[in-house]
PAKOL-148265 format. One record per residue (C-alpha): residue number from 0; residue in three letters; x, y, z. Coordinates in Angstrom, 2 decimals, decimal comma, padded with zeros to 5 digits. Example, Ala and Ser with C-alpha at 12.3 -4.5 7.8 and 13.67 -1.06 7.14 Angstrom:
 dogu lumlum      xx      yy      zz
    0    ALA  012,30 -004,50  007,80
    1    SER  013,67 -001,06  007,14
END
This chain:
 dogu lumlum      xx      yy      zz
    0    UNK  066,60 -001,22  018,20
    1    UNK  063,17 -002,74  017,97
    2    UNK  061,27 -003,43  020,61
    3    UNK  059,88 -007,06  020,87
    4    UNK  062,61 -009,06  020,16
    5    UNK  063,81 -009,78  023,54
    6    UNK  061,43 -011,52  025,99
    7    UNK  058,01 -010,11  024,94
    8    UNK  057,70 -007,87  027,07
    9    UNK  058,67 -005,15  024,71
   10    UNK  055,34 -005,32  022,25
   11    UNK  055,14 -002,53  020,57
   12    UNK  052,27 -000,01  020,08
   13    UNK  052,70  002,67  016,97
   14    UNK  054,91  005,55  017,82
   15    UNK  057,27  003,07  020,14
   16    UNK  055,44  003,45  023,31
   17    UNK  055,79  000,38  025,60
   18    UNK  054,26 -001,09  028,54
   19    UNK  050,22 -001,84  029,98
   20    UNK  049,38 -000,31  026,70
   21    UNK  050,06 -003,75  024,78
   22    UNK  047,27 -005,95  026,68
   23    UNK  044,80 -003,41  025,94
   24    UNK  045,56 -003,43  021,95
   25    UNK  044,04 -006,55  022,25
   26    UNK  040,78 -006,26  023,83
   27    UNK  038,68 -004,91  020,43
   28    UNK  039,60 -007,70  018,51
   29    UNK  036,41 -009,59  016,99
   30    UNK  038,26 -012,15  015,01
   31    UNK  042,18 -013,33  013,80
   32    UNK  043,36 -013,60  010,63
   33    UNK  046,66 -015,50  010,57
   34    UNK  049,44 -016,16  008,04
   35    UNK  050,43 -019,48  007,57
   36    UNK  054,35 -019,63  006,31
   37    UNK  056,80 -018,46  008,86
   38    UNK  054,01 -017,79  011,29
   39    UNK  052,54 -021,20  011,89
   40    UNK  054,53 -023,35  010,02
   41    UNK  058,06 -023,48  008,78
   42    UNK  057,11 -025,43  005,22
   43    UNK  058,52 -027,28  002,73
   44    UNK  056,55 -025,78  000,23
   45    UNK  053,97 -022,81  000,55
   46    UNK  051,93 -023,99  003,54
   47    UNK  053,37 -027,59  003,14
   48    UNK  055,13 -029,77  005,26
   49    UNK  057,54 -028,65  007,66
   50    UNK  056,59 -028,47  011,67
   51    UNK  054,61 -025,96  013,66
   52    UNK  056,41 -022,57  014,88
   53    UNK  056,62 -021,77  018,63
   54    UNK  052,69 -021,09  020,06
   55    UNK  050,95 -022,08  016,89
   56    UNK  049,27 -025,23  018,46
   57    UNK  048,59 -023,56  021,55
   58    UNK  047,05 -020,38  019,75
   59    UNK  044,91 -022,16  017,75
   60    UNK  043,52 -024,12  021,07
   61    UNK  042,82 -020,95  022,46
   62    UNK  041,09 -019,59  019,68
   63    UNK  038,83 -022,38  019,61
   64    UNK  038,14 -022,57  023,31
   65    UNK  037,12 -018,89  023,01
   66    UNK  035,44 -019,66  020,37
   67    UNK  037,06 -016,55  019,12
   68    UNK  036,24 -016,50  014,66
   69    UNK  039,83 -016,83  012,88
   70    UNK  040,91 -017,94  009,12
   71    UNK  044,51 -019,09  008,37
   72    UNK  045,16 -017,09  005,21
   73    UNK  047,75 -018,11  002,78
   74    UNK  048,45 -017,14 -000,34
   75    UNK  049,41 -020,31 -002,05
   76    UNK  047,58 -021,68 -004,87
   77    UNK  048,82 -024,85 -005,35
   78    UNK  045,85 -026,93 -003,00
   79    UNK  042,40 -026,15 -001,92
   80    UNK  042,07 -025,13  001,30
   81    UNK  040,80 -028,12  002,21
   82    UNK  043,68 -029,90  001,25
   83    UNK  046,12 -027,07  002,93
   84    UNK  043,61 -027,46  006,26
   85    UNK  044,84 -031,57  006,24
   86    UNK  048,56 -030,77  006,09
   87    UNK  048,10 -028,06  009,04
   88    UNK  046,15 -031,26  011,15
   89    UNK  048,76 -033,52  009,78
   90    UNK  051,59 -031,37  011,43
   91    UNK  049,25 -031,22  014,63
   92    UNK  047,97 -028,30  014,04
   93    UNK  043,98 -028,40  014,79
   94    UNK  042,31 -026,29  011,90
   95    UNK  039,20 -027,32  010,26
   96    UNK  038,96 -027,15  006,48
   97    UNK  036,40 -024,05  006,43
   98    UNK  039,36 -021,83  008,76
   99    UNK  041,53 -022,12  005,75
  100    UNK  040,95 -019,19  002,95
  101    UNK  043,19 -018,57 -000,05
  102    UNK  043,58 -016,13 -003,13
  103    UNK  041,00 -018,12 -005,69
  104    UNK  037,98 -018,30 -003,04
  105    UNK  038,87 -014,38 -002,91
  106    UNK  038,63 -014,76 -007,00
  107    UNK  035,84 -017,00 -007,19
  108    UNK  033,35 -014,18 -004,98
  109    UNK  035,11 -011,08 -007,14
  110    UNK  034,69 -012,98 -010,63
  111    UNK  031,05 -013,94 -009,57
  112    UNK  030,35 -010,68 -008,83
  113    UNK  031,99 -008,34 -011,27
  114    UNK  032,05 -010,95 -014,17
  115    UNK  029,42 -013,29 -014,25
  116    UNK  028,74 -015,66 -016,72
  117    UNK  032,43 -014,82 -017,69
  118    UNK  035,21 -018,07 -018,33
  119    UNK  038,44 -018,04 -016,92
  120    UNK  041,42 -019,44 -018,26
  121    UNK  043,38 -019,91 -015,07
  122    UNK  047,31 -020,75 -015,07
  123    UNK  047,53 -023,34 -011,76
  124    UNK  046,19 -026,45 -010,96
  125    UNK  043,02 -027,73 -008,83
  126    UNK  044,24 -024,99 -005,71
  127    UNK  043,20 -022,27 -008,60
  128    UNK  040,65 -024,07 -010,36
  129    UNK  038,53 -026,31 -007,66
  130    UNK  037,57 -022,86 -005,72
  131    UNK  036,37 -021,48 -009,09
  132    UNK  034,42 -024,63 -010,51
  133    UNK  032,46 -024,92 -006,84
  134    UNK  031,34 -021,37 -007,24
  135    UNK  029,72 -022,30 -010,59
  136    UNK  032,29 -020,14 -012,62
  137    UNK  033,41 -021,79 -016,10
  138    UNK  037,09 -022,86 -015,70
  139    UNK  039,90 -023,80 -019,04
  140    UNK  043,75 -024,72 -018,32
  141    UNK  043,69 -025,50 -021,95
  142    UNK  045,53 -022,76 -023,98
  143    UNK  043,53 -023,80 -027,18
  144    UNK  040,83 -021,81 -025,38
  145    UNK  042,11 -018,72 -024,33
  146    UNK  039,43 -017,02 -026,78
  147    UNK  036,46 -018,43 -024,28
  148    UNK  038,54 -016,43 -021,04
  149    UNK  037,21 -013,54 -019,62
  150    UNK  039,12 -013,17 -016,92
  151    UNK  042,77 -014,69 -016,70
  152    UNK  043,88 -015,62 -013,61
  153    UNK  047,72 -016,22 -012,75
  154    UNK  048,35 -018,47 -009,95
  155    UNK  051,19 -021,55 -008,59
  156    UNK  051,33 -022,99 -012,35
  157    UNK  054,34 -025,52 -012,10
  158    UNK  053,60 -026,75 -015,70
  159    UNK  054,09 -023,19 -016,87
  160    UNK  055,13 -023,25 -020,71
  161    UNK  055,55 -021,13 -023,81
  162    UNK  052,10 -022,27 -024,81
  163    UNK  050,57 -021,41 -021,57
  164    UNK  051,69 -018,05 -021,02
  165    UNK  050,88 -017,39 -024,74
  166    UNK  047,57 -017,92 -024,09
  167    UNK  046,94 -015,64 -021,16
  168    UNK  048,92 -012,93 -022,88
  169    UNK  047,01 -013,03 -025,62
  170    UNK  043,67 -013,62 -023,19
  171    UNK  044,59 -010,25 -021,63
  172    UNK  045,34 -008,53 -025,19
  173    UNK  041,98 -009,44 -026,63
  174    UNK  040,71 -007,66 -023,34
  175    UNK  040,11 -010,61 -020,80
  176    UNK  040,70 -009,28 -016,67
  177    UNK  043,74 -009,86 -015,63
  178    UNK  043,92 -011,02 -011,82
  179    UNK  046,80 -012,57 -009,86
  180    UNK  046,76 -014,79 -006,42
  181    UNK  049,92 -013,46 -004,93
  182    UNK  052,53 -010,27 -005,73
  183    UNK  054,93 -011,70 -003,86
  184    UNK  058,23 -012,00 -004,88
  185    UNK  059,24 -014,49 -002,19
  186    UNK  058,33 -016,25  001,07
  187    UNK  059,41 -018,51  004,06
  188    UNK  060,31 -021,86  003,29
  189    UNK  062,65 -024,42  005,77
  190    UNK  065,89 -023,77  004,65
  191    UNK  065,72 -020,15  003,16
  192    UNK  063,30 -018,57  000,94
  193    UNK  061,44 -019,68 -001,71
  194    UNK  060,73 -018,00 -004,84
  195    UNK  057,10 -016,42 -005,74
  196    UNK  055,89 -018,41 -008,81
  197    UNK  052,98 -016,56 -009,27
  198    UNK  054,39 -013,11 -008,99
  199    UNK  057,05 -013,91 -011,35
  200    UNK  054,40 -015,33 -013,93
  201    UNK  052,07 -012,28 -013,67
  202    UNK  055,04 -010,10 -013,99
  203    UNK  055,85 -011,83 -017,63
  204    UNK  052,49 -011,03 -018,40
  205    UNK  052,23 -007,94 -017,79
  206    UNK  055,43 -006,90 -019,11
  207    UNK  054,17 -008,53 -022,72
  208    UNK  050,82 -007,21 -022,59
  209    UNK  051,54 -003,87 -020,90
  210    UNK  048,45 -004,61 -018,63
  211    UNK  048,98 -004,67 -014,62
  212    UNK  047,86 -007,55 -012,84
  213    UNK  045,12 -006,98 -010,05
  214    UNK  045,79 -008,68 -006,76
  215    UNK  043,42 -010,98 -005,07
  216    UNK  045,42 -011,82 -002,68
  217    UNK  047,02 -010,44  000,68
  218    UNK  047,47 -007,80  001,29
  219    UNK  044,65 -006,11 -001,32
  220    UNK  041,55 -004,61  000,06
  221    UNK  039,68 -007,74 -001,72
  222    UNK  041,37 -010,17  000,55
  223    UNK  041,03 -008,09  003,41
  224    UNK  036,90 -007,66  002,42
  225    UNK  036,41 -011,59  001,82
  226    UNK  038,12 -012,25  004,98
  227    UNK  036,15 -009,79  006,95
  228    UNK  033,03 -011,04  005,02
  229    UNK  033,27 -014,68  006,06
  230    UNK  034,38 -013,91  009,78
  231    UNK  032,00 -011,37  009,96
  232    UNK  033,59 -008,79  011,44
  233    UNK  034,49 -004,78  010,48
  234    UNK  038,32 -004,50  009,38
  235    UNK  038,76 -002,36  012,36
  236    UNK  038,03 -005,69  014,85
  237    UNK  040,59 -007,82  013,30
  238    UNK  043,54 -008,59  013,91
  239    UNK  046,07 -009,38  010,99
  240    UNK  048,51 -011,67  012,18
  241    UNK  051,96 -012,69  010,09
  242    UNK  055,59 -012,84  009,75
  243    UNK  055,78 -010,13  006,84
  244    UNK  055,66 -006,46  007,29
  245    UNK  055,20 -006,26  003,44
  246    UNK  051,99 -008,74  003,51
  247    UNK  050,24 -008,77  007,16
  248    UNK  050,95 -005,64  008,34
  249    UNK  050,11 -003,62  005,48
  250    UNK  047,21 -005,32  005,28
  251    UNK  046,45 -004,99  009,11
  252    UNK  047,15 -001,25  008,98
  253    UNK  044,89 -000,80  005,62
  254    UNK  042,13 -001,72  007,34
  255    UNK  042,87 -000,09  010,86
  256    UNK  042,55 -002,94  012,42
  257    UNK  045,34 -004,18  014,94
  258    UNK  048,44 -005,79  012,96
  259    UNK  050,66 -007,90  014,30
  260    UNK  054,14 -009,03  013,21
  261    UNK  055,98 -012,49  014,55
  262    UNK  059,48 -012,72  013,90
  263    UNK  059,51 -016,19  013,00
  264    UNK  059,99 -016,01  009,58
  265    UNK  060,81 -013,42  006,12
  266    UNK  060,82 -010,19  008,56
  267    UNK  062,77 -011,74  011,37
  268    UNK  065,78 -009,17  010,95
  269    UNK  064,01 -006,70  009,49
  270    UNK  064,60 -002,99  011,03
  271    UNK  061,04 -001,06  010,64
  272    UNK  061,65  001,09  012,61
  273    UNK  063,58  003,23  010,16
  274    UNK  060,75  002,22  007,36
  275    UNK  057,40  003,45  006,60
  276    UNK  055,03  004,03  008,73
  277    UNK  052,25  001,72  007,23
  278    UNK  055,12 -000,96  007,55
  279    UNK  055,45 -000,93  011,52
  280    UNK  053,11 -002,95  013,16
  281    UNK  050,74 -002,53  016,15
  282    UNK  052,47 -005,47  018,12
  283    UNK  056,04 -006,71  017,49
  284    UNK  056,86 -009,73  019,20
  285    UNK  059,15 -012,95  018,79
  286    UNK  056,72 -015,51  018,50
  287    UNK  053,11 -016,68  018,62
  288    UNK  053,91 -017,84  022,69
  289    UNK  053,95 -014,37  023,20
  290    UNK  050,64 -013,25  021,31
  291    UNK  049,12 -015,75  022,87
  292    UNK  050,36 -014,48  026,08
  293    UNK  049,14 -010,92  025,60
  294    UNK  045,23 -012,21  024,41
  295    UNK  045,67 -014,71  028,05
  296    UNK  045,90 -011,33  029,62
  297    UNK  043,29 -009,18  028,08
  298    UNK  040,59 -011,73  027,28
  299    UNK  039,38 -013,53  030,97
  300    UNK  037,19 -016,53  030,52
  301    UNK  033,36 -014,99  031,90
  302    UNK  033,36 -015,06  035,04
  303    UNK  037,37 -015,22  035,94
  304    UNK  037,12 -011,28  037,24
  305    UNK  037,41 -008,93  034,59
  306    UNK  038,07 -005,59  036,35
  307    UNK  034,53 -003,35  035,27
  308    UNK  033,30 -006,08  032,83
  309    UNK  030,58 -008,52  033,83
  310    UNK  030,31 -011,76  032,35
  311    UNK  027,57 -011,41  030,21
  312    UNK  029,56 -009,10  028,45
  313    UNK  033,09 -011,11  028,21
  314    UNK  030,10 -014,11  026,41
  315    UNK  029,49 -010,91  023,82
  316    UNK  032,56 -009,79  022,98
  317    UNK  032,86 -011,19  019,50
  318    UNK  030,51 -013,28  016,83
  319    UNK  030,11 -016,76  017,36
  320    UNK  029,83 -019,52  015,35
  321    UNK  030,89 -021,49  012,06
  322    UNK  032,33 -020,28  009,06
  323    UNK  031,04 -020,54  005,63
  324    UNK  033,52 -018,71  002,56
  325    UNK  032,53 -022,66  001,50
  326    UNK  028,72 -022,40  000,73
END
């Protein structure tokens, strides 16, 4: 059976162990990275529409009144994050535009630094290509160019064609990089799940060209870097947040930091505890009501009694201050 599904009092801690234990998990933590589909939204589309999951309001109030650094990760490509940030305050959720990260801002910072001057011919629209173009980087949809691309990346293309993936294939034959926003094959949507568009894109790719596709999204180590870079934090203070065992907590565990699953969305009836070991999270609990619950009782405003901690050091427990994966 696993433990968290009942009232949340059953978090779990590797190796099954329950009780005090759970609060404590919590008390390293620097910064939050949280999914957005089936952890604080139940969408329409990937991180569109829908209505807020159970807690997500209430986290994010508690994040900012701790002032406690966070990004809402997703890894759809179809808006900037800006635009993603409005539909999250649209649905009452209260995120700023600069909490919201996603797979081409993770592109933008590897293509400027392991390919610059180099154009990309990206497969998406302006959530692929407006990240890319404010970073200075030389963007083409146009598969008359392919010839110009350095570096192909795949992303949410809903006017996919013949012409369009003949042009990154043969991008990628005449030697271009070959990156992807999302591997996954699937993810929660209202209703059921929806399919992965760019996964199944890069997949075509690669299976012409032979060439694998190099994630920029969750859960690779870029992500995880460029996330850690902008909250500015070690991977070992953060805590990945997320309703996949496949995305968050892989991603949580690769950087041994503290990983934490909510059963609110594509792992909801998932049994880990039969899986892989890098597939069981630190924390295992219903909802975000119940996260937010366990960092009520480990983080203490200053001054509110912190057995052995004075206030001056609750004010310093993690960085302060605005983000800026936007400059």
């Amino acid at each position: 059976m696993t433990a968290g599904r009942g009232d949340g009092a059953g978090a779990r801690r590797p190796g099954g162990s329950e009780g005090p234990g759970r609060n404590s998990a919590l008390i390293g933590v620097r910064a939050v990275l949280l999914d957005v589909d089936g952890t604080l939204i139940r969408g329409d589309a990937p991180a569109e529409g829908g209505h807020p999951l159970p807690g997500a309001a209430a986290l994010l109030r508690w994040l900012r009144r701790r002032d406690l650094p966070y990004l809402c990760f997703t890894n759809g490509s179809t808006r900037p994050p800006e635009v993603y940030a409005r539909g999250l305050r649209e649905l009452g959720l209260e995120v700023e535009d600069d909490r919201v990260m996603t797979p081409p801002v993770v592109a933008a910072s590897l293509i400027r630094r392991r390919w610059p001057g180099a154009a990309v011919l990206a497969l998406g629209g302006e959530g692929v290509t407006e990240p890319l173009r404010r970073r200075g980087i030389a963007v083409t949809t146009d598969p008359q160019r392919w010839e110009e691309a350095g570096v192909v990346l795949v992303g949410w293309d809903r006017e996919i064609d013949y012409r369009r993936l003949e042009a990154a294939c043969r991008a990628v034959w005449a030697g271009a990089a070959f990156l992807v926003t999302s591997a996954a094959p699937e993810f929660y949507l209202r209703g059921g799940r929806g399919i992965g568009l760019s996964a199944a894109i890069a997949a075509a790719v690669a299976r012409v060209t032979g060439r694998r596709a190099r994630l920029v999204g969750k859960p690779s180590p870029l992500a995880l870097r460029e996330a850690c870079r902008v909250l500015g934090v070690a991977p070992e203070r953060l805590a990945v947040v997320g309703d996949d065992a496949d995305m968050e907590v892989r991603m949580g565990r690769r950087g041994a930091g503290l990983s934490v699953l909510v059963r609110t969305g594509i792992s909801a009836d998932r049994d880990l505890e039969r899986g892989p070991a890098h597939l069981r999270p630190d924390l295992d609990l219903p909802d975000l009501t119940h996260l937010l619950a366990l960092l009520e009782a480990s983080w203490a405003l200053p001054g509110d009694g912190v057995p052995g901690e004075s206030p001056s050091r609750a004010r310093d427990r993690g960085p302060r201050g605005r983000l800026g994966h936007n400059e």
